[in-house]
C-alpha positions in Angstrom: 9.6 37.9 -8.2 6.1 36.5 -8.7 6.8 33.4 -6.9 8.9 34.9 -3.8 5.9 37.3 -3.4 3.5 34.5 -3.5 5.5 33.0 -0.5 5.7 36.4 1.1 2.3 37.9 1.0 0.4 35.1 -0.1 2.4 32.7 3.0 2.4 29.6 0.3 4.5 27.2 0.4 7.5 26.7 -2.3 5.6 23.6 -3.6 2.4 25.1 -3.4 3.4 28.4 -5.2 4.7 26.7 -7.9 1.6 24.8 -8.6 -0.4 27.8 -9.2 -2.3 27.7 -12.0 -4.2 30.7 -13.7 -7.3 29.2 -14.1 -7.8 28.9 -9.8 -6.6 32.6 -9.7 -9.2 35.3 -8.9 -7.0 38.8 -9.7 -10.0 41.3 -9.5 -9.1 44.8 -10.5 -8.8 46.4 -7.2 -8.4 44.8 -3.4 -8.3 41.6 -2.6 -8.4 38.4 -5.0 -8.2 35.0 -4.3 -6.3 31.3 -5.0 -7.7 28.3 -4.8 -5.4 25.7 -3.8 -5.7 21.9 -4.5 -2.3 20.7 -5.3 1.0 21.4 -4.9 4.4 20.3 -6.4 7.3 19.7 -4.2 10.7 18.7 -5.8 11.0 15.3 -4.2 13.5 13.8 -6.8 13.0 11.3 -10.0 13.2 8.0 -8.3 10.4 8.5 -5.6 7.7 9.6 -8.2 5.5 7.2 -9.5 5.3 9.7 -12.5 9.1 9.4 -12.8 9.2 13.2 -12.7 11.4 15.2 -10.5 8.3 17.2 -9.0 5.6 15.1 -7.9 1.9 16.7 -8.2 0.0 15.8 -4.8 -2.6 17.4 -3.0 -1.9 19.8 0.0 0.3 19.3 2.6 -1.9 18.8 6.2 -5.5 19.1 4.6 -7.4 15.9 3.3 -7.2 15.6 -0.9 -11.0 16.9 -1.4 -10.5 19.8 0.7 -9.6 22.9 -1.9 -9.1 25.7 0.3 -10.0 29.5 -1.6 -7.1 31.5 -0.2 -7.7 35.5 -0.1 -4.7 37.0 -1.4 -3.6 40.8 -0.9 -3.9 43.1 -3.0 -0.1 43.6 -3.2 -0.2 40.0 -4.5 -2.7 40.5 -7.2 -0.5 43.0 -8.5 2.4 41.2 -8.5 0.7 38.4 -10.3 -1.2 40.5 -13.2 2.4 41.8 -13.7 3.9 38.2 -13.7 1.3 36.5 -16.4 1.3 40.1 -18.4 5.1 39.5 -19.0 5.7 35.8 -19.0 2.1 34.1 -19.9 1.9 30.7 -18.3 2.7 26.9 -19.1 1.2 25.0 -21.3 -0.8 23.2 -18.4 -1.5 26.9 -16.9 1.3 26.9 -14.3 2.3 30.7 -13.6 6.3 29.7 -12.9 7.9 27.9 -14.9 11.2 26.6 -16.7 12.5 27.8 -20.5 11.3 24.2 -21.3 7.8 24.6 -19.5 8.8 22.1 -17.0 8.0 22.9 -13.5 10.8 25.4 -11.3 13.1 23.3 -9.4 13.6 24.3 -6.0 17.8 24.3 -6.7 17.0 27.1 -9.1 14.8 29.3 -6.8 16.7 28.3 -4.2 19.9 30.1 -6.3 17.9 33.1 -7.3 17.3 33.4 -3.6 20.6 33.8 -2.4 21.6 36.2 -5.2 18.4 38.3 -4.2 19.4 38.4 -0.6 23.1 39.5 -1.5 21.7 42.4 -3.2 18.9 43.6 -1.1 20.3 43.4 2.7 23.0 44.8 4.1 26.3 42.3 4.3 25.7 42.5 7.5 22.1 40.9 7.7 23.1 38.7 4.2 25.8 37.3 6.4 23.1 36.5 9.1 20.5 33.4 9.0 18.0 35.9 8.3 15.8 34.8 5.5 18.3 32.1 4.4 16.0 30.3 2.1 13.3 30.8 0.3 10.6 29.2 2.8 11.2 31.6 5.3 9.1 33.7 3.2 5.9 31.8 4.8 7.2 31.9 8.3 7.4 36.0 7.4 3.7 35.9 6.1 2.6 33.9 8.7 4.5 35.7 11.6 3.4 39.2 10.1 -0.4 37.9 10.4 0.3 37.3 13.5 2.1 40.6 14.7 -0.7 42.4 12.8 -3.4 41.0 15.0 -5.3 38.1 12.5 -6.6 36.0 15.2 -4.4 32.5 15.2 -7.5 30.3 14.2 -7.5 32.4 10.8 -4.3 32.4 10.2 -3.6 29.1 11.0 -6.5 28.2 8.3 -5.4 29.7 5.4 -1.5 28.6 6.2 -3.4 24.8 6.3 -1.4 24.7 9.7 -2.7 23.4 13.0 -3.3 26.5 15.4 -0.4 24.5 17.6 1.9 24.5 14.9 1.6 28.0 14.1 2.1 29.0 17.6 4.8 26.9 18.2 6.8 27.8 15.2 5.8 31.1 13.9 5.2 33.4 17.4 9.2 32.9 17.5 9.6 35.6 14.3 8.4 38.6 16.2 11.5 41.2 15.9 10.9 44.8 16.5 7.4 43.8 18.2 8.3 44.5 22.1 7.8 48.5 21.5 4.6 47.6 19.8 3.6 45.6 22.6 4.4 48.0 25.9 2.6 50.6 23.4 -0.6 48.5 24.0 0.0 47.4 27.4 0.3 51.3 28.5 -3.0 52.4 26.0 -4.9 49.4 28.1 -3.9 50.7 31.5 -4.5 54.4 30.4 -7.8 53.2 30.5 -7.8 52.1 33.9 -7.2 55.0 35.6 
């Protein structure tokens, strides 16, 4: 649950998410707290790490290596996480998610989780629908709900270590339910006209 909600309200990245290390957490007791990001560890298979690990441990995906971003996080998020590290501690190295051996989460197992999660929680309906097949979409839902809510693109496109172009490209797609919203606005604005 911890990770998925970092990937939901926190719009991280698998790889980033399971990098998370207590020690670059900020969970303040109420509001908002804060991550700090600076590596992440994407599942990229044992022969194409020097390390000859399945997960390699680079540095963030579309930000140069010194840049280490300090990512508000929700206060639904800090929650989540106190909960998470109350029940389950961390690694050895500090990681919040990890395996029975301490080893880092494969994506094949969250990936698994995943679709038992979505079986249970959506209507077979929706479950039988490309809607939130994988994990990852969890970020494009972050992101796109930023978005809907009216976080100006430059802001969100900073803290998703996207390019403003990429975000609006890719993530202005997930806007269901929003046209009601929208002719809500549009009549308010020429209310005021008249």
């Amino acid at each position: 649950m911890g990770l998925f909600a970092a990937m939901y309200f926190g719009g991280l990245r698998p790889a980033e998410a399971v990098g998370l290390v207590e020690t670059d957490l900020n969970l303040s007791e109420q509001g908002w707290g804060s991550a700090l990001l600076h590596r992440t560890r994407p599942s990229v298979g044992k022969q194409w790490t020097d390390s000859g690990e399945t997960h390699d441990d680079r540095g963030l995906k579309n930000r140069p290596t010194e840049e280490v971003p300090r990512l508000p996080i929700p206060p639904h998020l800090v929650a989540v996480l106190r909960e998470h590290l109350a029940t389950f501690g961390t690694a050895d190295d500090g990681r919040l998610f990890f395996c029975e051996k301490g080893s880092v989460v494969p994506s094949s197992t969250y990936y698994s989780v995943w679709q038992e999660a979505r079986l249970l929680a959506l209507p077979p309906a929706v479950a039988a629908s490309p809607l939130a097949s994988r994990p990852y979409d969890l970020r494009h839902s972050a992101l796109s709900t930023w978005l809907n809510a009216g976080v100006d693109p430059t802001e969100v496109a900073e803290r998703a270590g996207n390019s403003v172009e990429v975000l609006l490209t890719r993530y202005t797609k997930c806007s269901d339910g929003r046209q009601d919203v929208a002719n809500r606005r549009i009549e308010d604005l020429l209310r005021e006209y008249e």
